[in-house]
C-alpha atoms as one frame of an Amber mdcrd trajectory, in Angstrom:
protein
 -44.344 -64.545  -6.206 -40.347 -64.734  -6.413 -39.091 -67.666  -5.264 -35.160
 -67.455  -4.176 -32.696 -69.032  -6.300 -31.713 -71.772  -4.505 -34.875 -73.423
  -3.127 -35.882 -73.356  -6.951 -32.866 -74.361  -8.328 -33.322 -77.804  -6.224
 -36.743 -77.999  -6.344 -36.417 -78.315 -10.357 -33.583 -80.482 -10.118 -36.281
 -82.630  -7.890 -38.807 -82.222 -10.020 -36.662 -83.157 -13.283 -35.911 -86.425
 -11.594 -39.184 -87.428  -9.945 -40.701 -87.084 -13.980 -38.048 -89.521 -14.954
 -39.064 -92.187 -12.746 -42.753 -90.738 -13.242 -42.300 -91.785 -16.604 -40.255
 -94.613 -16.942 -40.204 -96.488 -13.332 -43.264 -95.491 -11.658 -45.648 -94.609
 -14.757 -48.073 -97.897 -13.806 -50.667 -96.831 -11.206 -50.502 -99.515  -9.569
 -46.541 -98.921  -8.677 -47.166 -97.956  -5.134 -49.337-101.392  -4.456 -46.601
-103.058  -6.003 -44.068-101.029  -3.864 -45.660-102.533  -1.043 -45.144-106.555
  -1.930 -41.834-105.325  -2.784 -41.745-104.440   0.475 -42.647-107.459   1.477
 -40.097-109.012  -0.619 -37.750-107.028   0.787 -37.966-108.230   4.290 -37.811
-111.750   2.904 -34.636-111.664   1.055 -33.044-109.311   4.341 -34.183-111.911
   6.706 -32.983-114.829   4.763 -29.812-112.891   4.462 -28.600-112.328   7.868
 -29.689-115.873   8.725 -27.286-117.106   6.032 -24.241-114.550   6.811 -24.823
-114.905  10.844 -24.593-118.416   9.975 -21.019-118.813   8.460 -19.599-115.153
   9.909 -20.926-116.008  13.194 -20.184-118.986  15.399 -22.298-118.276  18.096
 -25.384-118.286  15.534 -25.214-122.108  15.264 -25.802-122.266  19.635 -28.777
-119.379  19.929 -31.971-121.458  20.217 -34.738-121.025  17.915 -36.580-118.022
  19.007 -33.353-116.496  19.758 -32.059-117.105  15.982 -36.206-115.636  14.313
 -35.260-112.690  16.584 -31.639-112.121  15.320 -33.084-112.566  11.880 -35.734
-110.045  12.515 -33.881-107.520  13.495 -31.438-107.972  10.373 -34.306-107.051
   8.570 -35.681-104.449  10.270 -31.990-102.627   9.873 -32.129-103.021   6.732
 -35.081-101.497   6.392 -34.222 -98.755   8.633 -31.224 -97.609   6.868 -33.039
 -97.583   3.477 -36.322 -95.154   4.696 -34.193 -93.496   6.974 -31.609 -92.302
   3.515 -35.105 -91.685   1.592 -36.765 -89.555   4.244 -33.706 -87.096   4.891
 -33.450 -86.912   0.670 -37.541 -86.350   0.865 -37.240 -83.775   3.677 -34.574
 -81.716   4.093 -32.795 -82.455   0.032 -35.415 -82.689  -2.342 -36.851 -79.013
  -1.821 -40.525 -80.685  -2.354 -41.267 -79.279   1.553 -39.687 -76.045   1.097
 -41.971 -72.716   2.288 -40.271 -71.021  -0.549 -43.143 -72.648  -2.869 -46.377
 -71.908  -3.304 -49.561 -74.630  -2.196 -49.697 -76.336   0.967 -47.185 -78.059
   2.120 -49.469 -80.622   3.481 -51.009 -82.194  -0.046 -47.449 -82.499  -1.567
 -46.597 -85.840  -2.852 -44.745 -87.532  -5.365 -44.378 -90.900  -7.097 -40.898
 -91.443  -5.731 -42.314 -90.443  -2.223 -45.620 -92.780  -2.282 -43.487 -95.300
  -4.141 -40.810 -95.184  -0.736 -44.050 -95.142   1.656 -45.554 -98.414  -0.423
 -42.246-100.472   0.706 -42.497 -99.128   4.243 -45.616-100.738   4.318 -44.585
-103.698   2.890 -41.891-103.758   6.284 -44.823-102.664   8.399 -47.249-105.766
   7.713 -44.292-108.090   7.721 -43.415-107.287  11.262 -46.606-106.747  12.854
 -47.387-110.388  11.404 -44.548-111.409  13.071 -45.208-109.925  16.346 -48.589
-111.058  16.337 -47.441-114.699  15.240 -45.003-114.764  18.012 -46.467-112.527
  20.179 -44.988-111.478  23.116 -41.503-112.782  21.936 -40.494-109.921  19.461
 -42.047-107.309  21.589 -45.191-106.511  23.393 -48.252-104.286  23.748 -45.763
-101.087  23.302 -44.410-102.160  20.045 -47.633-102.938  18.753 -49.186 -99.990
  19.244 -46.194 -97.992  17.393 -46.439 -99.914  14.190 -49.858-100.018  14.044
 -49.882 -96.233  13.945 -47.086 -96.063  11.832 -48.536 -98.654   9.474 -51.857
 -96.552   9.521 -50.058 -93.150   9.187 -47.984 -94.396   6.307 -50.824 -96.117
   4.396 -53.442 -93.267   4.793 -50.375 -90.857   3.404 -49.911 -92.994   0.581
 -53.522 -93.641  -0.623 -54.665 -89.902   0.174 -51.156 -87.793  -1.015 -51.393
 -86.019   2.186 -48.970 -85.757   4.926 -46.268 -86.721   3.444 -44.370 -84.417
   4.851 -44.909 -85.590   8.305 -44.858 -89.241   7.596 -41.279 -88.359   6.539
 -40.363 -86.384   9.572 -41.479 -89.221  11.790 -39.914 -92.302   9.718 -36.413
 -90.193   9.985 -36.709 -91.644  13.167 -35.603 -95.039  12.454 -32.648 -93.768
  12.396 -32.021 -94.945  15.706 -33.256 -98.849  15.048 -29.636 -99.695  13.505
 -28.472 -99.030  16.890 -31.071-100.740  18.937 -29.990-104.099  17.140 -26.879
-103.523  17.098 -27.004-102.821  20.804 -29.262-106.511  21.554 -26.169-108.507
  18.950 -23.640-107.852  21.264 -25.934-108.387  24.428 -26.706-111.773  22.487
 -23.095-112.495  21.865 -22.058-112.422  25.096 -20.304-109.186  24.413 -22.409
-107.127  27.056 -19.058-106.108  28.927 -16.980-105.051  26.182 -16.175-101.134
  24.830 -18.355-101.703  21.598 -21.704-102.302  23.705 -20.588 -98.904  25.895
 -19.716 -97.046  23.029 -23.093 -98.606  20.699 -25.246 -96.934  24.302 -23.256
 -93.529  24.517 -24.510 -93.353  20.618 -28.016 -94.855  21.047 -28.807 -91.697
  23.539 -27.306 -89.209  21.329 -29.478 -90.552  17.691 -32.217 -90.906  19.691
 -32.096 -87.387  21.656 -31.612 -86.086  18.161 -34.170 -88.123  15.909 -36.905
 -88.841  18.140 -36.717 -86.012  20.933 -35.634 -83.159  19.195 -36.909 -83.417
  16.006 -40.311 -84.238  16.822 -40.139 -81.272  18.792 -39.586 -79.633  15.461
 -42.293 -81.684  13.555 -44.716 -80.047  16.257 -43.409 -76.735  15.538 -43.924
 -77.570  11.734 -46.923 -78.047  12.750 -48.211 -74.883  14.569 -46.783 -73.188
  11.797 -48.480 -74.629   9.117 -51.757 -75.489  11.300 -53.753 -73.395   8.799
 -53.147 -75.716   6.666 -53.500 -79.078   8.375 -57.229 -77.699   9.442 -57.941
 -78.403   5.612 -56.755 -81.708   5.166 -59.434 -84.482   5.153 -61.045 -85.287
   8.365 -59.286 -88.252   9.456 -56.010 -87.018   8.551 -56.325 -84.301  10.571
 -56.771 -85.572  13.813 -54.562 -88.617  12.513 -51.976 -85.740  11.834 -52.660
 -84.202  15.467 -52.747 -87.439  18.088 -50.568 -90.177  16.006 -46.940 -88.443
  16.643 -48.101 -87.190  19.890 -48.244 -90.589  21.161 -45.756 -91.481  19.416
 -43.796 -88.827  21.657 -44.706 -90.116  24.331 -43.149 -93.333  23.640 -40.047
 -92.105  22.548 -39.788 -90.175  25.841 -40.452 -93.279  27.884 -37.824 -95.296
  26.143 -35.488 -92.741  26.379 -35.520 -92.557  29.966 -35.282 -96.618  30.133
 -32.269 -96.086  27.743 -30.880 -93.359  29.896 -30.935 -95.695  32.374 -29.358
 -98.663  31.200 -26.653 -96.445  29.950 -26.049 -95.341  33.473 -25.851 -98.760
  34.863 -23.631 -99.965  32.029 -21.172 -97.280  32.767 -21.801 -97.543  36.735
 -20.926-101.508  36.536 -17.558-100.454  34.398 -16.532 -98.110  37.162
């Protein structure tokens, strides 16, 4: 079959990469386990980070009580986290020409070492902050949040011990996109700052990342879907239907926050006129 120039051009470009770190960063089996505690690593050094910056660039920091400062810190690291899986999924996706229709195979059993290797420190992030959660249970969120990340961790893990999905995985993690914004949006609440144009201007572009990443292209991953459902209906057992119900209630909860965000937006802006 001809494939058209450009998909293939990128798609060996890809490819020529993803043997380098094959071959030189990734060639120990065991990378993606160890992607994983560095995972956990990383949350470590990003909480411990923001607690030390908030602390000198940051006056308020110093008055927050205590569950007030593990929250700031948590959400430091969850934005850092966010902005690194959210730069590796759009690469993965939409960059990388490893998804493209152009080549031949389902697209549902493509993989990578790069891409387990990026799913390994998701993990890591995902058992850090479900511990958390759990530990301080209902402070950093409740029933809601725990049922996200417990698919999420699922989804991700089964994806990166099986090689399937990945493609799907991706599409859904491009959705923390929108958790720089949700932190940023609870920092300024935090600080007092719940009145000023930042925290109006942070809402406007909370409902326009998350319309985008977790409405509309989730609409998109389902279309993915239907197109390639020939596919899917091959994958192991408990991928598919993991495949089928995980982002659909996933959906669901990104159309119920939505509305609550929605909401809030209209207030904020109500209360300024």
């Amino acid at each position: 079959m001809d494939v058209p120039a450009a998909p293939a051009m990128a798609f060996k470009a890809y490819k020529y990469k993803e043997v380098l770190v094959r071959d030189y960063l990734l060639a120990d089996s065991y990378a993606p386990y160890a992607a994983v505690l560095g995972g956990i690593l990383m949350c470590k050094l990003a909480y411990d980070f923001t607690r030390i910056i908030s602390s000198f660039n940051f006056k308020g920091y110093a008055s927050l009580n205590n569950m007030q400062k593990i929250e700031w810190n948590n959400r430091g690291m969850s934005t850092v986290h966010a902005i690194f899986i959210t730069v590796m999924s759009v690469y993965l996706v939409f960059f990388s020409g490893m998804f493209s229709d152009q080549l031949d195979g389902p697209v549902t059993v493509r993989s990578s070492s790069l891409s387990s290797f990026t799913l390994g420190v998701s993990i890591g992030y995902f058992i850090t902050d479900i511990a958390m959660i759990y530990w301080l249970y209902p402070a950093l969120g409740g029933m809601e949040y725990v049922i996200h990340h417990m698919l999420s961790l699922m989804s991700t893990m089964y994806a990166m011990l099986s090689g399937e999905a990945h493609v799907y995985i991706y599409m859904g993690l491009i959705t923390e996109t929108t958790t720089p914004g949700i932190n940023l949006r609870w920092f300024l609440d935090v600080a007092g700052m719940k009145n000023s144009k930042a925290y109006l201007v942070n809402g406007v572009a909370m409902v326009v990342t998350w319309l985008v990443a977790r409405i509309i292209l989730f609409m998109y991953l389902f279309y993915h879907m239907f197109v390639h459902y020939d596919q899917i209906k091959k994958m192991n057992t408990f991928g598919y239907f993991l495949v089928l119900i995980a982002p659909c209630i996933i959906f669901v909860m990104n159309v119920l926050w939505f509305s609550k965000i929605l909401k809030g937006l209209k207030k904020t802006m109500a209360k300024r006129h």
